[in-house]
Structure formats: C-alpha cells, structure tokens
C-alpha positions in Angstrom: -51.0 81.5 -6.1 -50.4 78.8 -9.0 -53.0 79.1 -11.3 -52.1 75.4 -12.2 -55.5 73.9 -10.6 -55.4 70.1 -9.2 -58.4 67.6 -8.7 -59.0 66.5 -5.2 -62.2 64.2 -5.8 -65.2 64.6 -3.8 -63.9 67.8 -2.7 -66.7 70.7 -2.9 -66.4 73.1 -5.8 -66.2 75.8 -3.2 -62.8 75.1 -2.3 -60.0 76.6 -4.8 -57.2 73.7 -4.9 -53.8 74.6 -6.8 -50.2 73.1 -6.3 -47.6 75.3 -4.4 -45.2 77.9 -6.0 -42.7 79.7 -4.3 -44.5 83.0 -3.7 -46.8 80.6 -1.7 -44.0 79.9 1.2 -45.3 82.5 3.6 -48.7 82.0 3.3 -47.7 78.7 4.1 -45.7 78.8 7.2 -48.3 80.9 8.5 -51.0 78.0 7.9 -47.8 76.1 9.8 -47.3 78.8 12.6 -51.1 78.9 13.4 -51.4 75.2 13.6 -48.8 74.9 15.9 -49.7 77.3 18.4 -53.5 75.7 18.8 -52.0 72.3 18.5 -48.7 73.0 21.0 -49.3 76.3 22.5 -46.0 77.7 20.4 -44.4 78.0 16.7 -41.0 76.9 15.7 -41.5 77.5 11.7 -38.8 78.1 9.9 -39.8 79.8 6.6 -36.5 78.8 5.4 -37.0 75.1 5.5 -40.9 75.5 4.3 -39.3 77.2 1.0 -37.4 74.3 0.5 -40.2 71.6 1.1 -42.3 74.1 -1.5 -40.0 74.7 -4.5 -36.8 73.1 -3.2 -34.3 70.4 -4.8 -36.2 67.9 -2.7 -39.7 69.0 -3.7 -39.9 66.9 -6.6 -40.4 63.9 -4.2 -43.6 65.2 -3.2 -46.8 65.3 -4.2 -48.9 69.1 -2.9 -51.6 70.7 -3.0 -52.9 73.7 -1.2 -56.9 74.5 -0.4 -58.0 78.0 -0.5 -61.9 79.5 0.1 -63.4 81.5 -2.6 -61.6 84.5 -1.3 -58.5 83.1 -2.0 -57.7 82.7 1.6 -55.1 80.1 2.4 -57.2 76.9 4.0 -55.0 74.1 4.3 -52.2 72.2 2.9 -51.5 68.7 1.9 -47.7 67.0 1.3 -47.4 63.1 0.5 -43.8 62.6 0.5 -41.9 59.7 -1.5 -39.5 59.7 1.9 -38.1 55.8 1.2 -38.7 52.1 -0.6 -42.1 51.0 1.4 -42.5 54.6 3.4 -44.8 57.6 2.4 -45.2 60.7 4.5 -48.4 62.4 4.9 -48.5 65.5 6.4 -52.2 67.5 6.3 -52.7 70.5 8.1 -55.7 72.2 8.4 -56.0 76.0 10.1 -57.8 76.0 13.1 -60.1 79.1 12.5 -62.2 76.5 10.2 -65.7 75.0 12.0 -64.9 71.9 13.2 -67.5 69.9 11.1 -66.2 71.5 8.0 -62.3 71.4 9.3 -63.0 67.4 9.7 -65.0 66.8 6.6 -62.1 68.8 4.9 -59.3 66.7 6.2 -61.3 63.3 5.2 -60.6 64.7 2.0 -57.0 64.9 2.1 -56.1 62.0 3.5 -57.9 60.4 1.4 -56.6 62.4 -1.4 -53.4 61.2 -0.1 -53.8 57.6 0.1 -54.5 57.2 -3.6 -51.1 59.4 -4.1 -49.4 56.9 -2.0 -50.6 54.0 -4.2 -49.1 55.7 -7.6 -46.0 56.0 -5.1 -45.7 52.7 -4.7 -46.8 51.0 -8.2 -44.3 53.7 -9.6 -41.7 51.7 -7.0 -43.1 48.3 -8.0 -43.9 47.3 -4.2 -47.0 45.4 -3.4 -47.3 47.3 0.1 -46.3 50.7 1.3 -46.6 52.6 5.2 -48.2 55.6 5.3 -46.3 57.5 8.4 -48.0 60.9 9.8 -48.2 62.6 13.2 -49.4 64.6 15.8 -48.5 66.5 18.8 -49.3 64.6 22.0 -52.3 67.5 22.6 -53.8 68.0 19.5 -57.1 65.6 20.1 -58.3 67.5 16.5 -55.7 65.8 14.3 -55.7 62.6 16.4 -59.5 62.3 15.6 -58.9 62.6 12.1 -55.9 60.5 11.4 -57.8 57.4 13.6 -61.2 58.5 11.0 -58.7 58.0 8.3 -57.8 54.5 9.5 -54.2 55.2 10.9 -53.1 53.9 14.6 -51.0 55.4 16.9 -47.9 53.7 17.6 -45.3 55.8 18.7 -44.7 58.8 20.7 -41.6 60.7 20.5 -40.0 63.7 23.4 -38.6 66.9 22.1 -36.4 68.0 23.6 -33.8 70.7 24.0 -30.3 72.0 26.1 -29.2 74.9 27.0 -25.4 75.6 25.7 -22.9 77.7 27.7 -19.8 79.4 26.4 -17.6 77.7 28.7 -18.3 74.0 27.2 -16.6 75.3 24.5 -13.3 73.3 26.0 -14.9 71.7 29.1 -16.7 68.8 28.5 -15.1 65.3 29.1 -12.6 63.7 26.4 -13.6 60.3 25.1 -12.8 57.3 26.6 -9.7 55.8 25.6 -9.8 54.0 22.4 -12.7 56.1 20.8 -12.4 59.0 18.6 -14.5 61.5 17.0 -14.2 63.0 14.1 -15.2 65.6 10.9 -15.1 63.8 7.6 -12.2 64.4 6.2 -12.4 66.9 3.2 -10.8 67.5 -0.1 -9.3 70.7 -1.3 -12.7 72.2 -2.2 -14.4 71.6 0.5 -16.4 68.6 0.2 -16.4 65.8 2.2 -14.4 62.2 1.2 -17.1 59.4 -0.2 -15.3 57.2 2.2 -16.3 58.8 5.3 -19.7 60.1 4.2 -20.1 56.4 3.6 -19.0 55.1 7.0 -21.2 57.3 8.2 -24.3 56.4 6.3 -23.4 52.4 6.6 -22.9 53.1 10.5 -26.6 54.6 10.6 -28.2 52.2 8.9 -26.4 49.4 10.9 -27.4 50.9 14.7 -31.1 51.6 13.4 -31.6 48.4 11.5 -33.6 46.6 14.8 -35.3 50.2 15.6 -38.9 51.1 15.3 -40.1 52.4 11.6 -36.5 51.6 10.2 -36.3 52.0 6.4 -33.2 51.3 4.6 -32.2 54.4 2.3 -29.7 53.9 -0.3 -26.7 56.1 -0.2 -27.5 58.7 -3.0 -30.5 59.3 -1.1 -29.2 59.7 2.1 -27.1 62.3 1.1 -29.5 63.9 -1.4 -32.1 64.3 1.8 -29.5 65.8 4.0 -28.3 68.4 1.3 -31.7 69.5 0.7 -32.0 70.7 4.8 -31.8 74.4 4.7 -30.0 74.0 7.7 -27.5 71.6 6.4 -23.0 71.9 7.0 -21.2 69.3 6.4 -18.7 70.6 9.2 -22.0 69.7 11.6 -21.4 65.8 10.8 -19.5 63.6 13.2 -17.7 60.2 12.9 -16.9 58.1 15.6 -14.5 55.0 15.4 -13.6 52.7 18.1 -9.9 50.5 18.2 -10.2 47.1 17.7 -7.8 44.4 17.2 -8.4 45.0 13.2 -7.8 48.6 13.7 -10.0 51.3 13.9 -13.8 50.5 13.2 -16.8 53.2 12.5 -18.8 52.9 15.6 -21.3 56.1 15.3 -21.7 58.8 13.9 -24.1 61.9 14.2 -25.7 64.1 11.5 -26.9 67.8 12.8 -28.1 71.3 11.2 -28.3 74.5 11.9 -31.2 75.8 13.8 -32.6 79.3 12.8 -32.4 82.0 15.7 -34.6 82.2 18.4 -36.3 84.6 19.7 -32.8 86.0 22.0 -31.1 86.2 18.1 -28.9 83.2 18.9 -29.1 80.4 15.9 -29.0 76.9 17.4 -28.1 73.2 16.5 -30.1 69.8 15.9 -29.2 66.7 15.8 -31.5 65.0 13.2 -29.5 61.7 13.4 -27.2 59.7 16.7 -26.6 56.2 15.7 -24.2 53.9 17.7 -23.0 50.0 16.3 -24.0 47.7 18.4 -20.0 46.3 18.5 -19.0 49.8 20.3 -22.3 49.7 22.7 -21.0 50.7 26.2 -17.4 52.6 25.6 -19.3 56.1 26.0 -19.3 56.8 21.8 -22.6 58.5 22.3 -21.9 60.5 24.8 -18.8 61.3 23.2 -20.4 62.0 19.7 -23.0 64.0 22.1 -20.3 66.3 23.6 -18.5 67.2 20.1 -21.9 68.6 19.3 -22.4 70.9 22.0 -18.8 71.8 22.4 -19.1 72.8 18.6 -22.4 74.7 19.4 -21.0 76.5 22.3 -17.6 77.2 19.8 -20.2 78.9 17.2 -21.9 80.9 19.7 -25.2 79.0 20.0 -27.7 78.5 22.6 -28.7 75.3 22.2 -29.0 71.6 21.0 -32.4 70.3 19.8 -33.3 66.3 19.3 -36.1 63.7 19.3 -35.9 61.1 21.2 -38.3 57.8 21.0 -40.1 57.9 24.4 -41.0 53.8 23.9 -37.2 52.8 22.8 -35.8 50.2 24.8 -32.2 51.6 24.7 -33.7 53.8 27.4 -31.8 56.3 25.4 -33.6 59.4 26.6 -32.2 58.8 30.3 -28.8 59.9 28.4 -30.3 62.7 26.8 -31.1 64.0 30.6 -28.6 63.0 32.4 -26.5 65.3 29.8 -29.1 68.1 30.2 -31.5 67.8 27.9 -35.3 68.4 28.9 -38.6 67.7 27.1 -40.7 70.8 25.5 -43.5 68.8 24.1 -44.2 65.2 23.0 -45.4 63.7 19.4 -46.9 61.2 18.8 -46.4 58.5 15.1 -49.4 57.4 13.3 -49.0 54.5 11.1 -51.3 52.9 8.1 -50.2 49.4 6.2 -51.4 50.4 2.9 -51.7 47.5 0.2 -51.7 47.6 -3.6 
C-alpha cells in the first residue's frame, strides 16, 4: 500500500485512503473480480489491463484513490479519468461484502470526491462545462441507486456481446464486394505503422461517429497514445478499409481491436474496441467486410472468439449485423451521464 495518504472530505477517519502503487494491482482486480460477479453473475478481469490503468503510461490522466478499513483491507476504489476535451470518466467501485448503508454512504463519498476532481479537469482544460460518463451493468440495482443519488441519468444501454471462431474461417468467409478493400497499415522497416494510414484511420473514426451518441472528438496524438496504452494492443489487429471512387480510392472504415487474455479453455481471444464506417461507403458491405478480416485473423491466430459492444438504442440498427454474423449478447450495460458546469 502507498503510504502517500489522500483527502477525501467528509470521509470518516476510519477509512484509510491512499493513491494506488503497483503492488496494489491484485488487490485491485480482486475488488474488480468481486464486483463483477455480484453485479453480473461472472468476472472477466484482466489483471494485465488493471496494472496498466494503476501505474501505466496512461495513468497519469487519472486521478485515484483507494479506501481501505483499519485493517488494511482493500474497501473500494475510485478512478476519474481525463478520457477527452469536455468528457470525464468516473468509475467507483465498492465491494459488495460492505452493509448496504455504509456501502451507499461510502460511495456518496466518492462520487462526490469525484465531481470536484472533474472540475480541476476541466478549469485545467479551460472549458466552462464538462460530462461526467459512468456505468453499470443492466442488473446491478446497487450502483444504479447510487449513481441516480449522485445526480447522474441513465441514458444509454449498451449489448455485450461475443462469437464463437472456428478454424476453418481461417480462409472461408466471403471476399469483399467489388470495389472495397481491406487492409493492415502499411509499415516501415521497423515495424511501426505509416502516420498516413494511422491517420486515415483515426480521421475515418471520427468522421462515422461524429452524429453518434456521446461522440467526443480526440485529437490524433491522443488517439494513438490511448490505444498504445491497451495491454492488449497490436498494431497488426488494426484494419483499413477504402472504397473506389471516381477520385480513386477513399478511406471508408476502419476497425481498431486487441487482444483478449485467455479464457478459461487457455485460448486468448480478440476485441474490437472500435468499427466505424463513412457515411459515403454506407451500403457496399465495408463493415461486414472489415467484420470478417477480424475473425478470419482470429481464427488464423488460433483464437476462440471476437468480443464487441454494441449500442442497443443506435439507430443504424447495427447490432442486427452483429447477429446475423453470429454474434450473441452475454450481458447488457447501461451509460450514466452528468452535465457538470464550472
């Protein structure tokens, strides 16, 4: 434990409040696991990735604290995360083996703890108003009661969902359509990916999410800074899709995906955090396309599966795709959202 002690005000002098050091991470993703199975019924921690949000490269966007009882004992955790211009991310988890009176009176706490954070977010950004963006699983009544407390609304909910990979889509699965064609980034000699086509990629995200719910635009640097800090992160797991036009060819999507740690079978699988399609190549099969160099690339490295979230509410009706392709729903979250002024 850091013997670094932070201030949450209010907060009863029983309660032992320190920032996060690295020796911290699996007391952590236990608090995590624990949660998850009251909240969902199963864990999906990967200690890897909770590491990284701890101590990583990324960390210094975040603001942390961890609560512990006068035995030491490992009580809750808070993260208020500098995600984008305008966006913070609060994430507070609270074990479940607390009383409820003191888990909620706990909680009040550090969401309030976290609001203030938010406002030295955005003063430090020079904005006038900022979003605070947090969550809960669909069945978790406990943290649903505590974010609406906190004066957050629920406004999205979100299906998680997952697809089994077989071997033999390793060279089965339909070619594009004519005229569309997916893509790696091309690489230099070292390795690393052209700017050009890491680019494309990023402008070609932005462009197909710029009309979607909760879109923030991200510059560049920190596009690509986010992404590297993924444990799970490869650049050979990012796609570009490009479309001919009379001009020539034109970026028309483009996924981003990581690694998923193994299951319980020992077979890692894959993600896809990002699937964006421009709205001038809508209806030539580009995400179906971009969809099937994913899994073909999964079932090539010997995975299991392909994980994504999908926005139950979008009116792209995108996740009659994701079934039709095989995809199925494991659980549902849900976005809470509070417009926070200066």
């Amino acid at each position: 434990m850091n013997d670094a002690e932070v201030t949450i005000d209010g907060l009863p002098a029983r309660y032992l409040t320190s920032r996060p050091v690295a020796e911290d991470a699996p007391e952590v993703a236990g608090l995590l696991a624990e949660h998850q199975r009251a909240a969902k019924g199963s864990s999906g921690v990967d200690p890897d990735a909770v590491l990284a949000q701890l101590v990583g490269v990324g960390s210094w966007t975040r603001r942390q604290i961890l609560v512990r009882d006068p035995e030491e004992r490992l009580l809750a955790w808070l993260s208020v995360h500098d995600r984008a211009a305008g966006r913070t991310l609060v994430d507070v988890t609270v074990g479940p083996g607390l009383p409820d009176d003191e888990a909620a009176d706990l909680a009040g706490h550090l969401f309030a703890c976290a609001e203030r954070h938010a406002l030295d977010i955005a003063a430090m950004r020079g904005l006038r108003t900022t979003l605070l963006d947090s969550g809960a699983y669909a069945d978790d009544a406990r943290q649903q009661g505590w974010l609406d407390r906190a004066g957050y609304r629920r406004t999205r909910t979100w299906l998680q969902m997952t697809r089994p990979v077989r071997p033999e889509e390793v060279g089965g699965l339909p070619a594009p359509r004519e005229g569309v064609v997916v893509r790696q980034p091309e690489r230099h000699d070292d390795g690393l990916p052209v700017a050009q086509d890491l680019q494309a990629i990023h402008r070609v995200l932005e462009e197909s999410f710029q009309d979607h719910f909760s879109s923030y635009r991200e510059s560049f640097p920190e596009f690509v800074m986010r992404q590297r800090e993924e444990p799970g992160h490869r650049w050979d797991h990012w796609w570009l899709a490009t479309v001919e036009t009379d001009d020539g060819p034109q970026p028309a999507g483009a996924v981003v995906s990581t690694v998923v740690p193994a299951d319980d079978s020992g077979a890692e699988g894959s993600y896809v955090d990002y699937i964006g399609v421009h709205r001038r190549a809508r209806g030539r099969g580009v995400a179906k396309a971009l969809l099937h160099a994913v899994i073909a690339d999964a079932a090539q490295r010997g995975r299991n599966r392909v994980g994504l979230e999908v926005d139950a509410d979008s009116p792209t009706g995108a996740d009659g795709l994701y079934t039709s392709l095989g995809w199925v729903t494991d659980y549902e979250t849900q976005s809470w959202h509070r417009d926070l002024d200066l």
